[in-house]
C-alpha atoms as an extended CHARMM CRD file, in Angstrom:
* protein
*
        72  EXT
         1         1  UNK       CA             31.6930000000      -44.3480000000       16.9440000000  PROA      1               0.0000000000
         2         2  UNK       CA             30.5560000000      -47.5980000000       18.3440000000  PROA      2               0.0000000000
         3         3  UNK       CA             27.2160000000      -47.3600000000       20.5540000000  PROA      3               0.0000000000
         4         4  UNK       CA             25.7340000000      -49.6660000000       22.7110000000  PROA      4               0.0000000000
         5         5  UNK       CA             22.5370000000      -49.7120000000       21.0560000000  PROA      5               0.0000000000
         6         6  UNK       CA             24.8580000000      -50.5800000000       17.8730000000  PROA      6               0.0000000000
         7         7  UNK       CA             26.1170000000      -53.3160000000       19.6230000000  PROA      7               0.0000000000
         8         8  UNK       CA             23.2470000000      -54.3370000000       21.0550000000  PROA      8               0.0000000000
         9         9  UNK       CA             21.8900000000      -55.0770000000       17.6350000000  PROA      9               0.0000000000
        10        10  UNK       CA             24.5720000000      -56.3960000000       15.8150000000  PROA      10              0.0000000000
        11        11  UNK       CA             25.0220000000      -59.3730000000       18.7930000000  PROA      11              0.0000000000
        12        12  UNK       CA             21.2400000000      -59.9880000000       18.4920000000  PROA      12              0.0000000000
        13        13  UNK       CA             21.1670000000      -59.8590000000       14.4240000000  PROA      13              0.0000000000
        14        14  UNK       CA             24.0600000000      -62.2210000000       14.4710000000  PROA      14              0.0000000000
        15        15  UNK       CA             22.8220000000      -64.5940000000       16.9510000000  PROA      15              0.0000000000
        16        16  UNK       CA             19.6300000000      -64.6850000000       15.3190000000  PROA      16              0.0000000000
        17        17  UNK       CA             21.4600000000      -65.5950000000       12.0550000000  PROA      17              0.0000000000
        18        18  UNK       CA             20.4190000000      -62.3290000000       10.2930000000  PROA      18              0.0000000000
        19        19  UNK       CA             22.2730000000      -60.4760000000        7.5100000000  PROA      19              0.0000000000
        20        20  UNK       CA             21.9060000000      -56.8130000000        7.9790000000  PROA      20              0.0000000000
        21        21  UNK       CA             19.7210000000      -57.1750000000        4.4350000000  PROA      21              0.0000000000
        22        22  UNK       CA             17.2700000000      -59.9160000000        6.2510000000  PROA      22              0.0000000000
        23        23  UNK       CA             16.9170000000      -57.1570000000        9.2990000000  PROA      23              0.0000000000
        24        24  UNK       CA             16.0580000000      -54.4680000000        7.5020000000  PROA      24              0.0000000000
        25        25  UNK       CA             13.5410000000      -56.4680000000        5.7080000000  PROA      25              0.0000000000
        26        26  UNK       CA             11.6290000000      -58.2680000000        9.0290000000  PROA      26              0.0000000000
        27        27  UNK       CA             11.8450000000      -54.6480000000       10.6000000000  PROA      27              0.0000000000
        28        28  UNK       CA             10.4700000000      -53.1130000000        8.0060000000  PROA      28              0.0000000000
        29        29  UNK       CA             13.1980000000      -50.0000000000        7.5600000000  PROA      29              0.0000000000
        30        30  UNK       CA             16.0220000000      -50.1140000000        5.0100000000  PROA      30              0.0000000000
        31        31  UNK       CA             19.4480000000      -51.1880000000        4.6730000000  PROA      31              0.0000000000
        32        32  UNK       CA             20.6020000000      -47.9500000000        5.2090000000  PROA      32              0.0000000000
        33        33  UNK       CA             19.0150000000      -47.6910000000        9.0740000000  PROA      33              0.0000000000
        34        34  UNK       CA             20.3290000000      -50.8110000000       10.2050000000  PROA      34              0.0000000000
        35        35  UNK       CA             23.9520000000      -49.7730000000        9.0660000000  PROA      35              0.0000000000
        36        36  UNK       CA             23.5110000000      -46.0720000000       10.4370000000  PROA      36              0.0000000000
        37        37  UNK       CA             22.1630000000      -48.2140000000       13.7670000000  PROA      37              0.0000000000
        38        38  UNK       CA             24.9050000000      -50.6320000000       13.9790000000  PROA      38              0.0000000000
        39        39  UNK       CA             27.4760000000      -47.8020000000       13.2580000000  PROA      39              0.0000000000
        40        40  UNK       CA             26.5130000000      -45.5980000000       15.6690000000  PROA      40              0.0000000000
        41        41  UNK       CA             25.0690000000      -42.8480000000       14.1910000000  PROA      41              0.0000000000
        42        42  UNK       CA             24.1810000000      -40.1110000000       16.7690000000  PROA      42              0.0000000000
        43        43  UNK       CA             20.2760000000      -39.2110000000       15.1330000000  PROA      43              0.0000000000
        44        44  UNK       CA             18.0740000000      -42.3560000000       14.8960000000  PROA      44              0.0000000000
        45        45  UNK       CA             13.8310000000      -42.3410000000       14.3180000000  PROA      45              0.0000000000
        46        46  UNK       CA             12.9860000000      -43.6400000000       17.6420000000  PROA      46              0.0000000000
        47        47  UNK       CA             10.0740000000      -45.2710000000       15.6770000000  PROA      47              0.0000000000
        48        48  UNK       CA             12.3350000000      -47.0580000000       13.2290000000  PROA      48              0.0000000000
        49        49  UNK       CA             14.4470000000      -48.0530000000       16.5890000000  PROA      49              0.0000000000
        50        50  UNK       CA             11.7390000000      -49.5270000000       18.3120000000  PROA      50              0.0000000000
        51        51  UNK       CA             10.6940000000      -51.6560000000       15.0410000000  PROA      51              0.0000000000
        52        52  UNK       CA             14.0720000000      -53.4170000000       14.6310000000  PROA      52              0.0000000000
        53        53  UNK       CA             14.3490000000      -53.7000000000       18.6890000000  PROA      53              0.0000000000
        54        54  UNK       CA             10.6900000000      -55.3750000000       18.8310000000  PROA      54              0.0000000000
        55        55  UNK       CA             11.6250000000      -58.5460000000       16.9060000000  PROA      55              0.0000000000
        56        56  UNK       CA             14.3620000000      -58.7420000000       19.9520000000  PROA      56              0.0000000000
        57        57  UNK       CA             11.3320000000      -58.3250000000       22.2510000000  PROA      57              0.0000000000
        58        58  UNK       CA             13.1060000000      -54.5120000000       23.3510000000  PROA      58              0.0000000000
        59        59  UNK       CA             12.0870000000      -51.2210000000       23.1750000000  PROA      59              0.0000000000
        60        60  UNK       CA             13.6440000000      -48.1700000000       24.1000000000  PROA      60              0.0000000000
        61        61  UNK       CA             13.4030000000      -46.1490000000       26.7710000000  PROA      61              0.0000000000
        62        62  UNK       CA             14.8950000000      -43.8950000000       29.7000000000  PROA      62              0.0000000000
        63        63  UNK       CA             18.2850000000      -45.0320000000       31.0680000000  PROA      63              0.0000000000
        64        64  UNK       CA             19.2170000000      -43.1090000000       34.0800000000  PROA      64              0.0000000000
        65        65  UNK       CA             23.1070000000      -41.2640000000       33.1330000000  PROA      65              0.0000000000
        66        66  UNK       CA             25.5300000000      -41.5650000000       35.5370000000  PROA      66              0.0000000000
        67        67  UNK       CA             27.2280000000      -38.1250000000       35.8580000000  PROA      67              0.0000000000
        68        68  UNK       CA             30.7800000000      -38.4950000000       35.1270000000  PROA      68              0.0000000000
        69        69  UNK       CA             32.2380000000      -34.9490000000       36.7620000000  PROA      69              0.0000000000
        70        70  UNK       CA             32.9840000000      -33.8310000000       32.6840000000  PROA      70              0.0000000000
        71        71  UNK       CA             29.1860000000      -32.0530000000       32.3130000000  PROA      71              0.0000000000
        72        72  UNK       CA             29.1170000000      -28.4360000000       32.7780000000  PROA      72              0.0000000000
């Protein structure tokens, strides 16, 4: 399942003219990471997030959730 943090980083690796091999590498996390980031994956190291979104000069943090009606 596509994320927005996924996307996020995939638009910013391309446009800096990264592979996903030559992120991992700058960010200092493995291959593996950036794939499982860029695919989605649901359980992410918030410390290994915030290395590969610090060379985009991001970090993450709280992001207020709209309430869609479907919470119980």
């Amino acid at each position: 399942m596509k994320t927005a943090l996924g996307e996020f980083i995939k638009l910013r690796r391309r446009q800096a003219g990264l592979t996903q091999e030559e992120l991992a590498y700058k960010a200092g996390v493995g291959l593996r990471f950036i794939r499982d980031m860029e695919q989605g994956k649901e359980s992410l190291r918030l410390d290994k997030v915030n290395q590969v979104l610090g060379l985009f000069n991001h970090e993450a943090g709280p992001v207020l959730k709209i309430n869609t009606g479907h919470e119980s």
